[in-house]
N, CA, C and O of each residue as an XYZ file, in Angstrom:
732
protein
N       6.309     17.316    -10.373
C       6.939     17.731     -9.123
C       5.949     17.678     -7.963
O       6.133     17.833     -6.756
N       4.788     17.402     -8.703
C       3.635     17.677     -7.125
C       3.677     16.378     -6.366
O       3.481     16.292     -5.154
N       3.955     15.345     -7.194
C       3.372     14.050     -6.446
C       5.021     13.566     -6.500
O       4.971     12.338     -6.418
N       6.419     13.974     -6.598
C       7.477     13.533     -6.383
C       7.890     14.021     -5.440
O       8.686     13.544     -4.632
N       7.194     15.425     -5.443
C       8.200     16.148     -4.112
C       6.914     16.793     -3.048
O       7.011     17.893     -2.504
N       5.831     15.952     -2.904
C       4.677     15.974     -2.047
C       5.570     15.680     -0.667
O       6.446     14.833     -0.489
N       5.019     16.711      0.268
C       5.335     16.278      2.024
C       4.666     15.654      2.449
O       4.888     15.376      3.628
N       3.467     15.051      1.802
C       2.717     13.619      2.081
C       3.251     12.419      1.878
O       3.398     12.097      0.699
N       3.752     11.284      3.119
C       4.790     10.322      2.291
C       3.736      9.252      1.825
O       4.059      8.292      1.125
N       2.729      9.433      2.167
C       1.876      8.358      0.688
C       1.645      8.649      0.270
O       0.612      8.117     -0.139
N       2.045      9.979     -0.467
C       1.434     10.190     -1.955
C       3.137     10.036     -2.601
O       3.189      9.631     -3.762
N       4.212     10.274     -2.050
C       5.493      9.639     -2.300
C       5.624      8.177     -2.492
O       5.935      7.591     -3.528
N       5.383      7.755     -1.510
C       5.087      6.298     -1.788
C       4.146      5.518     -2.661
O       4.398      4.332     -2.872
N       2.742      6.260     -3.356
C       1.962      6.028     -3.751
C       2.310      6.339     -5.223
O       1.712      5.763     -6.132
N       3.196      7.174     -5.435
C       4.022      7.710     -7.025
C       4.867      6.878     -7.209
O       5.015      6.389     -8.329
N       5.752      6.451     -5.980
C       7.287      5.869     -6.578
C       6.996      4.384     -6.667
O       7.958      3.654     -6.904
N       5.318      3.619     -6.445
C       5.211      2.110     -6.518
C       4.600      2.353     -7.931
O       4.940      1.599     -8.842
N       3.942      3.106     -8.103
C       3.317      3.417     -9.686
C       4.252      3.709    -10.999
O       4.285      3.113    -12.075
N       4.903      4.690    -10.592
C       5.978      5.307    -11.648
C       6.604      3.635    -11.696
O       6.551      3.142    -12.822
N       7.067      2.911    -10.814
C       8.418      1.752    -10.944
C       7.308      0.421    -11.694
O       7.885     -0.480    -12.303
N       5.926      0.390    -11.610
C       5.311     -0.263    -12.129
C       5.211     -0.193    -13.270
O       5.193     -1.065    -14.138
N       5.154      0.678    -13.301
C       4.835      0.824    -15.007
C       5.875      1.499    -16.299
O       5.428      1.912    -17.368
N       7.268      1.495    -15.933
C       8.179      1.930    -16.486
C       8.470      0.475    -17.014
O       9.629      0.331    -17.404
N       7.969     -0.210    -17.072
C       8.729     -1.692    -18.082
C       8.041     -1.047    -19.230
O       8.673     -0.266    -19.941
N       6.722     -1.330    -19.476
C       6.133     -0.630    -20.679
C       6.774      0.371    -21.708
O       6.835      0.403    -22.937
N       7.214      1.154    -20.717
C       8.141      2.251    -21.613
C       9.353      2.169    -22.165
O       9.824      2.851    -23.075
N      10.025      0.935    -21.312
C      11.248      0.613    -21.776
C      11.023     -0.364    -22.613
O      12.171     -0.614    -22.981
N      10.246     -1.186    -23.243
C       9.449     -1.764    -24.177
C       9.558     -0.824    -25.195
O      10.504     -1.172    -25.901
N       9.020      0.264    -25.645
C       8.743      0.810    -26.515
C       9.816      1.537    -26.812
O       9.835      1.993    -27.956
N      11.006      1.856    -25.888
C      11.766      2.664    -26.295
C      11.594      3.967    -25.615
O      12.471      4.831    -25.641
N      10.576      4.093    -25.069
C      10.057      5.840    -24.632
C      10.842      6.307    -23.338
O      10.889      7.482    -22.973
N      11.490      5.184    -22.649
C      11.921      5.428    -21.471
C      13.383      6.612    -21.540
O      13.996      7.016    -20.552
N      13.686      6.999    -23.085
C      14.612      7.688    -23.581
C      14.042      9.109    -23.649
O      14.851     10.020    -23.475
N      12.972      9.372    -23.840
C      12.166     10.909    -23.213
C      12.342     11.224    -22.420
O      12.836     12.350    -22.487
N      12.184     10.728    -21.116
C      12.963     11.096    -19.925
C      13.674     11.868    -19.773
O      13.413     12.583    -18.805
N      15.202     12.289    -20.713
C      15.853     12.475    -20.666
C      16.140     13.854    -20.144
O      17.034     14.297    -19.423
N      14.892     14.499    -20.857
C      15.012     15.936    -20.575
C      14.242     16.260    -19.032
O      14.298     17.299    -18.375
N      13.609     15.148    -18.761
C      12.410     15.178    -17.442
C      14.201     15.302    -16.181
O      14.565     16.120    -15.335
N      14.678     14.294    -16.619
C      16.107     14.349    -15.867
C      16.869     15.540    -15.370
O      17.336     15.999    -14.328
N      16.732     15.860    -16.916
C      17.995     17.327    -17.016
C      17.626     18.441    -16.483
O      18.351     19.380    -16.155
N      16.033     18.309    -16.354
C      15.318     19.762    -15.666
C      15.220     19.156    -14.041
O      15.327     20.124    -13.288
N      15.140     18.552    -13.674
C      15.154     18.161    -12.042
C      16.990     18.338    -11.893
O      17.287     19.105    -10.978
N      17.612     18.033    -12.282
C      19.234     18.575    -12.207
C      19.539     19.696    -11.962
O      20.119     20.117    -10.962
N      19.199     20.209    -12.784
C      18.816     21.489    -12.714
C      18.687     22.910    -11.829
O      19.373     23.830    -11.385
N      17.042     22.320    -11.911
C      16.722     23.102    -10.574
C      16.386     23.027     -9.635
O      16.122     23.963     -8.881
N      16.259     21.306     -9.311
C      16.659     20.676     -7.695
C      18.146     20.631     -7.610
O      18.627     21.422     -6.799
N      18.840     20.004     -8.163
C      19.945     20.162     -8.009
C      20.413     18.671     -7.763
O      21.364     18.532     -6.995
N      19.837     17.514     -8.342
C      19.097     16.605     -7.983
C      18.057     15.477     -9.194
O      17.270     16.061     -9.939
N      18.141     14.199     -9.257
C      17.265     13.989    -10.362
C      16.176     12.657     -9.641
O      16.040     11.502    -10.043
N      15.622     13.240     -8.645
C      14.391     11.906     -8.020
C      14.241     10.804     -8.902
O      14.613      9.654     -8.665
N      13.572     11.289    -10.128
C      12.923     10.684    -10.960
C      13.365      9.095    -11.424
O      12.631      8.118    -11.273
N      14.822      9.065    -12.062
C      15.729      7.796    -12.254
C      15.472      6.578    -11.352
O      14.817      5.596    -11.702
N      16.212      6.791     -9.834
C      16.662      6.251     -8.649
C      15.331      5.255     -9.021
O      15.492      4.065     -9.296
N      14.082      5.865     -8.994
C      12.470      5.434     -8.900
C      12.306      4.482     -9.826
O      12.086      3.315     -9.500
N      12.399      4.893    -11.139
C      12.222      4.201    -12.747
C      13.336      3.349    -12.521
O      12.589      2.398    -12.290
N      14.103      3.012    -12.428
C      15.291      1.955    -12.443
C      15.557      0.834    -11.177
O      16.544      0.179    -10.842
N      13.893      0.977    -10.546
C      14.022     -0.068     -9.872
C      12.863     -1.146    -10.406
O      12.393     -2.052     -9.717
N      12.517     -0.849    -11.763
C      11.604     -1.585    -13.045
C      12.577     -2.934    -13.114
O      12.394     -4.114    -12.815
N      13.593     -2.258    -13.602
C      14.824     -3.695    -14.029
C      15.059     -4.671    -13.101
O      14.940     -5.872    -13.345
N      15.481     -4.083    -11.752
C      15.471     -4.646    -10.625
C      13.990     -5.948    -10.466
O      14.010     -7.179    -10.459
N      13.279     -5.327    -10.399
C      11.669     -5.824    -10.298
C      11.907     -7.225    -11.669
O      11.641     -8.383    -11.348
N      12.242     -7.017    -12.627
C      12.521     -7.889    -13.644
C      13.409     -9.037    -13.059
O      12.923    -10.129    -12.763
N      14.519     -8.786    -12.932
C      15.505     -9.137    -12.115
C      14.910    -10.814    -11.579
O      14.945    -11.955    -12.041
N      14.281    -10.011    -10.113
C      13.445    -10.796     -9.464
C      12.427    -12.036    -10.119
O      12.259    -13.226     -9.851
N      11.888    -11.144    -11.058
C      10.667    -12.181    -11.759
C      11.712    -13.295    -12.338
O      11.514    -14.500    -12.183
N      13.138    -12.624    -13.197
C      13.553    -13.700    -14.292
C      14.244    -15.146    -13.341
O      14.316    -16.245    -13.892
N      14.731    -14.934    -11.827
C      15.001    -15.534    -11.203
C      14.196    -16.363    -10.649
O      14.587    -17.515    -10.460
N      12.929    -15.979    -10.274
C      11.565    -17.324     -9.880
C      11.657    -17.872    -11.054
O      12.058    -19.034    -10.992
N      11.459    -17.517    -12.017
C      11.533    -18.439    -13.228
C      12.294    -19.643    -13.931
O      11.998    -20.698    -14.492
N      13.236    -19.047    -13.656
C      14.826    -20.029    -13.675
C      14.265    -20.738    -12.611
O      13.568    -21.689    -12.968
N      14.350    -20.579    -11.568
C      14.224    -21.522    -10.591
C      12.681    -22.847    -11.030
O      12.510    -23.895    -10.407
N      12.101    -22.532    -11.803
C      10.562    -23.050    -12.052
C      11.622    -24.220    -13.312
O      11.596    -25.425    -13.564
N      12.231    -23.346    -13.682
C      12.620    -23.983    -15.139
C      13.350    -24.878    -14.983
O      13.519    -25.820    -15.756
N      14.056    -24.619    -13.590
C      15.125    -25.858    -13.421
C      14.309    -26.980    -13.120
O      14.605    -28.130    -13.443
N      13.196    -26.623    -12.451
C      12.119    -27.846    -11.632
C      11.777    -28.536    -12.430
O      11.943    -29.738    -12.223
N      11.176    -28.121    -13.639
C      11.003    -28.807    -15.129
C      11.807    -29.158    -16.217
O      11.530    -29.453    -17.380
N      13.302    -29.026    -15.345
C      14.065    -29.354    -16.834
C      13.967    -28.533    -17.777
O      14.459    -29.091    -18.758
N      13.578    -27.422    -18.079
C      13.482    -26.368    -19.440
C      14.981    -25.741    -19.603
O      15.151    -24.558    -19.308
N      15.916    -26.429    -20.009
C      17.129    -25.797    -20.288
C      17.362    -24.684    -21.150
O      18.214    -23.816    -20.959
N      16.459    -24.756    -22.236
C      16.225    -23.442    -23.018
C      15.969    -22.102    -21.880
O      16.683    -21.142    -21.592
N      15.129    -22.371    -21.584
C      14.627    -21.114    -20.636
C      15.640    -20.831    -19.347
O      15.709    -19.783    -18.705
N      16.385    -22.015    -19.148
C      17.131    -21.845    -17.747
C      18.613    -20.676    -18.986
O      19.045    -19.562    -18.688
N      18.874    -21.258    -19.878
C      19.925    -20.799    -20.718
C      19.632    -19.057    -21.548
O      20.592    -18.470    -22.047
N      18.474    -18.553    -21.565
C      18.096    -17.570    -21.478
C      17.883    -16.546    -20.446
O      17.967    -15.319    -20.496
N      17.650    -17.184    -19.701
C      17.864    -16.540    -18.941
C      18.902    -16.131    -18.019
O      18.682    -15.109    -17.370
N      20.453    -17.004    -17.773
C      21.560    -17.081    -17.318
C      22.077    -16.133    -18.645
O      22.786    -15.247    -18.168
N      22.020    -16.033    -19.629
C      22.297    -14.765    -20.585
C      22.335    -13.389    -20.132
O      23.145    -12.479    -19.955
N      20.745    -13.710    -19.993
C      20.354    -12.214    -20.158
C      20.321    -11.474    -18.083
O      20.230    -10.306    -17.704
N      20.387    -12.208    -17.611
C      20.537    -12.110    -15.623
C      21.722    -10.752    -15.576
O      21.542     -9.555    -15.351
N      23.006    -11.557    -15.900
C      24.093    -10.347    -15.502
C      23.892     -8.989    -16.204
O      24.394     -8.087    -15.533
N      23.438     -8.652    -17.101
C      22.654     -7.960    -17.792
C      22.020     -7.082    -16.873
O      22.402     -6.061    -16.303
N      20.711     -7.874    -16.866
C      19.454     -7.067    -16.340
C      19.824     -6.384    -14.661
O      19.093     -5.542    -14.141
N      21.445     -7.099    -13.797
C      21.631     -7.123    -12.926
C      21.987     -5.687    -13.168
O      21.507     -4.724    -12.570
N      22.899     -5.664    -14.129
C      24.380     -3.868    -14.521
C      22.503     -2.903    -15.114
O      22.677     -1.891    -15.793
N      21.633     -3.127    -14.941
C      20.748     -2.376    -15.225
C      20.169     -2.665    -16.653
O      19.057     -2.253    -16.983
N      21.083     -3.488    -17.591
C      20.137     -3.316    -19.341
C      19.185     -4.574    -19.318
O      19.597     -5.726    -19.458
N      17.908     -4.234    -19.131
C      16.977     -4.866    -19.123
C      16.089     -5.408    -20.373
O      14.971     -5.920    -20.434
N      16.923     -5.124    -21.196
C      15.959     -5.490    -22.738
C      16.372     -7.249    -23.032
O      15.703     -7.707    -23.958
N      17.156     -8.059    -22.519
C      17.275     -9.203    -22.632
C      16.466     -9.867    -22.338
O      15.891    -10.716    -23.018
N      16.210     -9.390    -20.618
C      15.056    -10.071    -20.428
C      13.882    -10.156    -20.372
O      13.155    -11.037    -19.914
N      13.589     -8.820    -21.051
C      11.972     -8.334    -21.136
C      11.918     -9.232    -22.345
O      11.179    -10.202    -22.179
N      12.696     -9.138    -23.883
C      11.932     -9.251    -24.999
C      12.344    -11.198    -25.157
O      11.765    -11.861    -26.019
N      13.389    -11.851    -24.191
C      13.563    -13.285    -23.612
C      12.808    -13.864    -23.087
O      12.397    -14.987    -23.379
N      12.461    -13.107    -22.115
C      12.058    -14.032    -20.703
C      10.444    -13.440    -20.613
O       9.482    -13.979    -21.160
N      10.404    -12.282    -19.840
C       9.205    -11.650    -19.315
C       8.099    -11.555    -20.234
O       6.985    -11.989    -19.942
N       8.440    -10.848    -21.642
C       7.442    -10.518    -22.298
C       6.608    -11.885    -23.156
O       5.416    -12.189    -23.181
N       7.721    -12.463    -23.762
C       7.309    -13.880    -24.271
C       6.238    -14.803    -23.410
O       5.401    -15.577    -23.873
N       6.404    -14.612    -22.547
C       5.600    -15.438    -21.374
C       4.408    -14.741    -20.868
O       3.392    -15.341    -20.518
N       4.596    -13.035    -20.826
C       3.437    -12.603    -20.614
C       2.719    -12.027    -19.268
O       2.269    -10.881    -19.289
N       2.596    -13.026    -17.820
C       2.307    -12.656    -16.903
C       4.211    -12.217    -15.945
O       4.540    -11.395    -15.090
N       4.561    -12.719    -16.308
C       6.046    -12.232    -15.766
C       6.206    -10.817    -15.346
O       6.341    -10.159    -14.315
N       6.097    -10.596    -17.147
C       6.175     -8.583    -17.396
C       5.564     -8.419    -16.385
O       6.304     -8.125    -15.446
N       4.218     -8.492    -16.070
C       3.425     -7.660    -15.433
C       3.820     -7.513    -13.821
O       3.945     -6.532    -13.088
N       4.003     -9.408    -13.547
C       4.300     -9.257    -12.144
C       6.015     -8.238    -11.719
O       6.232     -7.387    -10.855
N       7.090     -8.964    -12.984
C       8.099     -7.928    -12.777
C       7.957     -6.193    -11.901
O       8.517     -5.542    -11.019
N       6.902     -6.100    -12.801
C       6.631     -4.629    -12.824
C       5.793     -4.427    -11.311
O       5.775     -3.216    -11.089
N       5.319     -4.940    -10.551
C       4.520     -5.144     -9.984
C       5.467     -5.115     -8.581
O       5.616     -4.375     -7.608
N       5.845     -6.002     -8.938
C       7.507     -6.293     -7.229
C       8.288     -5.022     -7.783
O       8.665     -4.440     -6.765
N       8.655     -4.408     -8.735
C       9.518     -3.390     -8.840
C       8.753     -1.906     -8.138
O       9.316     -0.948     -7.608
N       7.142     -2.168     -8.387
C       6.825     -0.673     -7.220
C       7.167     -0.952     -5.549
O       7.151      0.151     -5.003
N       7.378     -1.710     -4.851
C       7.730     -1.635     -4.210
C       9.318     -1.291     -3.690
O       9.587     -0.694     -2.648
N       9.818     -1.558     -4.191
C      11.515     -0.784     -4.255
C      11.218      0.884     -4.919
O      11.935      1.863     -4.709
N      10.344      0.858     -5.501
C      10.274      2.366     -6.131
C       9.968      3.124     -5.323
O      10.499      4.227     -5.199
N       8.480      2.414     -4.169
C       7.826      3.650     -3.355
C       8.973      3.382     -1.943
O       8.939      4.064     -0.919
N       9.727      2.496     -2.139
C      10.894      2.879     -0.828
C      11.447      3.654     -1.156
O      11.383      4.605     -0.376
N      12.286      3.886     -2.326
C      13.476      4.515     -2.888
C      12.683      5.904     -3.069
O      13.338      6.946     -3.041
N      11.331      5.944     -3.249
C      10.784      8.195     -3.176
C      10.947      8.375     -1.673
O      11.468      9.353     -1.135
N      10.267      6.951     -0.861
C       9.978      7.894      0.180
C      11.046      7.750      0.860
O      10.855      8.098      2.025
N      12.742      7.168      0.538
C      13.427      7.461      1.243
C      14.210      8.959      0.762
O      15.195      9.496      1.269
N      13.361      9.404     -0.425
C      13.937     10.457     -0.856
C      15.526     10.409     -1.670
O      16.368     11.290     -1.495
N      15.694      9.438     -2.401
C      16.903      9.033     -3.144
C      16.936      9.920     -4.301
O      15.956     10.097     -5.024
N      18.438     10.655     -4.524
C      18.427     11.432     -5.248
C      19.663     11.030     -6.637
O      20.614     10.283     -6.406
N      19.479     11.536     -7.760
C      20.939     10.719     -8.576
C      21.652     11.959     -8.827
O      20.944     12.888     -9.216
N      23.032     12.209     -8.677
C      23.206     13.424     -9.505
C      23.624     13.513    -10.656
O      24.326     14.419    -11.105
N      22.997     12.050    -11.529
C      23.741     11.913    -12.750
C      22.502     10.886    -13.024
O      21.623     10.581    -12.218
N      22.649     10.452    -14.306
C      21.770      9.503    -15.242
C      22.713      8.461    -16.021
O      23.701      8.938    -16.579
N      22.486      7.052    -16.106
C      22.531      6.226    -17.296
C      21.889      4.779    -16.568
O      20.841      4.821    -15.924
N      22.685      3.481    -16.770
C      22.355      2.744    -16.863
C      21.881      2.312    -15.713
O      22.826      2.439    -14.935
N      20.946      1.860    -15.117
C      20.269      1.445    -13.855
C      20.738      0.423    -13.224
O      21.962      0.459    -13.348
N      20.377     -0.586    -12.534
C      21.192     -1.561    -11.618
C      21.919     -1.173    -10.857
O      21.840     -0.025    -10.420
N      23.210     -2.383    -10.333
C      23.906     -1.893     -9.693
C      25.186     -1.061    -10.214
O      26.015     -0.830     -9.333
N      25.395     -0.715    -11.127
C      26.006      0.118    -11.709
C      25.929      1.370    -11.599
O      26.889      2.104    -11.832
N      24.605      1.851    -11.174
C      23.691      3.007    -10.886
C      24.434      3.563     -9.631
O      24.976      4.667     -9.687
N      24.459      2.802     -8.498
C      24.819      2.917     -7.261
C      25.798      3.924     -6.921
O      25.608      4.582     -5.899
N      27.325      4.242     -7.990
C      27.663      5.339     -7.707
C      26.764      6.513     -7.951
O      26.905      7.455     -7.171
N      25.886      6.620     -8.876
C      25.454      7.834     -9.157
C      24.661      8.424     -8.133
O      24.298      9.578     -8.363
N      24.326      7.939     -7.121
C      23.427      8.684     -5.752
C      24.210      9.494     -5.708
O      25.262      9.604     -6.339
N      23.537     10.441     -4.589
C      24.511     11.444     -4.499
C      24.517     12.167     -3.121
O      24.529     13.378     -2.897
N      24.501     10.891     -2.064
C      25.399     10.666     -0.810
C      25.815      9.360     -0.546
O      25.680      8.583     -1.492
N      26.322      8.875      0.569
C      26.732      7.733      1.091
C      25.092      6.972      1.661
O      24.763      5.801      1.854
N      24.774      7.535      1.717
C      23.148      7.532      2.607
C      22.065      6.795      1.012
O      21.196      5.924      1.005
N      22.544      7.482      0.073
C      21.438      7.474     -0.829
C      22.042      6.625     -1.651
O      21.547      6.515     -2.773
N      23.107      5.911     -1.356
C      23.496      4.656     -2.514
C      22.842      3.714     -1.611
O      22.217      2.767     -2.089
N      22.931      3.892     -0.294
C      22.555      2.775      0.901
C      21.327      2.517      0.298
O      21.201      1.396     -0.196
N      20.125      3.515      0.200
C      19.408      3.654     -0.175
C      18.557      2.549     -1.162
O      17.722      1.651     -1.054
N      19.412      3.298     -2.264
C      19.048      2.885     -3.768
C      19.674      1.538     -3.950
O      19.356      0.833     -4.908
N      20.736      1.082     -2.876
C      21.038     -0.503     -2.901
C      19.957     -1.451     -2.371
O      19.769     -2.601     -2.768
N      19.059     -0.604     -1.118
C      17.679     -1.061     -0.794
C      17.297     -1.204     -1.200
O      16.884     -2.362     -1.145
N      16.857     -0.463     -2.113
C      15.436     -0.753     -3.337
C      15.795     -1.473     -4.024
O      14.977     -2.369     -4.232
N      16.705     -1.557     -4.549
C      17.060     -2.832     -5.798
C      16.552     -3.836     -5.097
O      15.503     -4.374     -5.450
N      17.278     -4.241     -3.941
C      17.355     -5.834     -3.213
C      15.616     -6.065     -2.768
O      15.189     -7.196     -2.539
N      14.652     -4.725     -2.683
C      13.282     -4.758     -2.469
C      12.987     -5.320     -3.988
O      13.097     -6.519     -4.240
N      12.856     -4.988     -4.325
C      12.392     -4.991     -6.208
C      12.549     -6.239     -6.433
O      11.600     -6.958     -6.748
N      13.944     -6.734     -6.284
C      14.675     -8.289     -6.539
C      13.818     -9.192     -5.697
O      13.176    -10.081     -6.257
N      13.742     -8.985     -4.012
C      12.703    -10.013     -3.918
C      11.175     -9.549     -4.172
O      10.420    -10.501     -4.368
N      10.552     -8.223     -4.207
C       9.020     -8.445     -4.907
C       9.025     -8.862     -5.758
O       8.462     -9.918     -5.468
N       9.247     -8.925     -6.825
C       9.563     -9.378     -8.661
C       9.788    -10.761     -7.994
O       8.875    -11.495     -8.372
N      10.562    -11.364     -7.224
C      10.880    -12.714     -6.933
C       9.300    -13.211     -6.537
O       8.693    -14.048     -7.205
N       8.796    -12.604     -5.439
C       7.668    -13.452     -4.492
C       6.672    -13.211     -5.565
O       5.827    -14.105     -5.591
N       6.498    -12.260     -6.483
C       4.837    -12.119     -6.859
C       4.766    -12.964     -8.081
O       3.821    -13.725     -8.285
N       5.759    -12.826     -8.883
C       6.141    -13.938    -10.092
C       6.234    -15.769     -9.702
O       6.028    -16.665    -10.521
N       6.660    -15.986     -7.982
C       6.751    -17.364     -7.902
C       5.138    -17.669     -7.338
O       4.589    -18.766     -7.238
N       4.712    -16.624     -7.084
C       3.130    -16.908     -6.825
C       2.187    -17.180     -7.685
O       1.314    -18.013     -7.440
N       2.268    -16.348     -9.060
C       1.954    -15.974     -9.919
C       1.966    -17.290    -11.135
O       0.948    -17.862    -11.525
N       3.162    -17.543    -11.530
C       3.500    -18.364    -12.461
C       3.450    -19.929    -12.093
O       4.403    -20.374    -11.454
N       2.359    -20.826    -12.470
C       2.484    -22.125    -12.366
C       4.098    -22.869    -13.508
O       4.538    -22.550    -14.612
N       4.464    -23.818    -12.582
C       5.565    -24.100    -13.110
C       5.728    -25.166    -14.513
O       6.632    -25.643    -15.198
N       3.597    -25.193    -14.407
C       3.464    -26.119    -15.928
C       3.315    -24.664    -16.962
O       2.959    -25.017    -18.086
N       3.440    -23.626    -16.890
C       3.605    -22.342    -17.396
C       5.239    -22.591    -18.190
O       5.532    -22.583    -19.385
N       5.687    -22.702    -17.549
C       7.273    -22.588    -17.632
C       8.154    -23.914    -18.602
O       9.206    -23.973    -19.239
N       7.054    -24.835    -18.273
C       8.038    -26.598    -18.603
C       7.898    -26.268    -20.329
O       8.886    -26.541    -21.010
N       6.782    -25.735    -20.960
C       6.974    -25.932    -22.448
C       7.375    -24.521    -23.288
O       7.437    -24.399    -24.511
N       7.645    -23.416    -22.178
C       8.011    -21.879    -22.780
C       9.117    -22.121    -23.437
O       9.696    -21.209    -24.028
């Protein structure tokens, strides 16, 4: 609560690019399901769950990366990879991101990372615009009702579309497209 609900907005901003960075990892392992109770106690007794809005702009950030990629893949003809990834996209879009982490991102390696990387930036928008959920599940745009004003879906529709293009720009920077032709 110190560094989520700090009246310093860079240390808000400085939590919600970190926390959104590094929540692929966890959803990797499965751990991102602990949470659960981190949720239920900010519900609670904010009345309110910060925490989500933040972590669920990871997928988003994915999102972004799996789309420079496709786009690399089409450049090279890699139909496999263009076809994996048109799978697993609408997916990762409604928020379930395990298609394209254990498909696309992780197999390849620098993806994950950059994913994760464009997704803190939608994260440290979405703290320091102060986005709140009053409910929990699946992230994306599916998520969007769960804000909990008109203001804070606006919001949390921001950050996605931030996430979507960081994950886009740092992954097409990132990834040479002779990376991509034999994945």
């Amino acid at each position: 609560s110190v560094i989520i609900d700090s009246p310093y907005a860079v240390v808000r901003i400085l939590s919600g690019y970190i926390l959104a960075a590094l929540f692929l990892p966890m959803v990797l392992l499965g751990l991102h399901h602990g949470l659960i109770p981190i949720y239920a106690v900010q519900l609670e007794q904010l009345g309110g769950v910060s925490l989500f809005p933040v972590l669920a702009m990871a997928g988003a950030g994915q999102v972004g990366a799996a789309i420079a990629i496709y786009i690399k893949a089409r450049k090279v003809k890699n139909e496999r990879m263009q076809s994996i990834i048109a799978g697993g996209l609408p997916a990762g879009i409604l928020g379930i991101g395990e298609p394209l982490i254990y498909g696309v991102t992780l197999p390849l390696g620098k993806p994950f990372i950059t994913a994760g990387l464009g997704a803190g930036f939608g994260g440290a928008f979405v703290m320091l615009a102060g986005v709140t959920a009053g409910a929990w599940g699946p992230s994306g745009l599916v998520a969007i009702p769960l804000m909990q004003s008109g203001m804070k879906m606006l919001y949390y529709f921001l950050g996605i579309l931030i996430s979507y293009i960081g994950g886009y720009i740092i992954t097409s920077l990132v990834i040479k497209s002779s990376e991509i032709e034999n994945a």
